[in-house]
N, C-alpha and C positions, 0 to 999 in steps of 0.2 A: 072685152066681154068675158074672157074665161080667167084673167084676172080679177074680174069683179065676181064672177063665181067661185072661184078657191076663197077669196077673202072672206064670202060670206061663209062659207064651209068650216073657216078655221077662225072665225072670228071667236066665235063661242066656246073653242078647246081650252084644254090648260096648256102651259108649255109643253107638259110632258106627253104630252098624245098628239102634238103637229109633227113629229119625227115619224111617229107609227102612221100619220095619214101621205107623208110623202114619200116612205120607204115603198110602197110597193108600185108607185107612180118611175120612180128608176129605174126600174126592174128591165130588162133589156128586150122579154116578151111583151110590156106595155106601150115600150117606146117604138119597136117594129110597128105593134097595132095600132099606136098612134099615125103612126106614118102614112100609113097604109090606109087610114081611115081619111088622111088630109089627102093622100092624092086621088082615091075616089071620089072624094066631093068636089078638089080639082078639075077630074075626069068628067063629073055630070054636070059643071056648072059650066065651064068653057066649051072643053071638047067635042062632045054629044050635042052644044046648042051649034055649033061652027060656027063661033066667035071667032074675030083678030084676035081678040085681048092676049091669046097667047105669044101671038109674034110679036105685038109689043112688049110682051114679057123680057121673051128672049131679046128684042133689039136694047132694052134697055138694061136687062143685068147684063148683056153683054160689055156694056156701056162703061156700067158702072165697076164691073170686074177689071176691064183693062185698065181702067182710071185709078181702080186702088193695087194693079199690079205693077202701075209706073211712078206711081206716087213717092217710092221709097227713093229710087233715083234723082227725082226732079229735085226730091229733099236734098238730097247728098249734091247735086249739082248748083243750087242755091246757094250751099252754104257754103261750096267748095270756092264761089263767083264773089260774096258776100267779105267770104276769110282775102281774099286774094285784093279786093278792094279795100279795104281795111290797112292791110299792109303796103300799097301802094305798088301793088303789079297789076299789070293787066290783063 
């Protein structure tokens, strides 16, 4: 949805004025208030109703965090299994 609001926003510019509509969207005051505006509506849409949704939240970026913090190993370990077969050790 708010990719299809920016598009239509910048649909109709020239090139030279889609720099001056996303310079002040980086700004580092917009992006706190962005934050800040997604976790309040975070805050009124889970928390305040006392929804689960948030402990599945956490149970599953949990999830998915240690999955992509082991991933780089399991790769190295593959390939280290992979080389070693190849070569004929075991």
């Amino acid at each position: 949805m708010a990719m299809r609001k920016i598009y239509s926003e910048i649909k109709g510019m020239k090139l030279k004025e889609v720099p001056g509509y996303f310079k002040p969207m980086l700004s580092v005051g917009f992006v706190k208030k962005s934050i800040q505006r997604g976790l309040d509506n975070y805050h009124a849409k889970y928390i305040e109703t006392d929804s689960i949704e948030p402990l599945y939240h956490i149970c599953f970026g949990g999830m998915i965090f240690s999955y992509l913090v082991a991933l780089p190993n399991e790769r190295r370990h593959l390939e280290h299994k992979r080389h070693a077969e190849q070569h004929g050790h075991h």
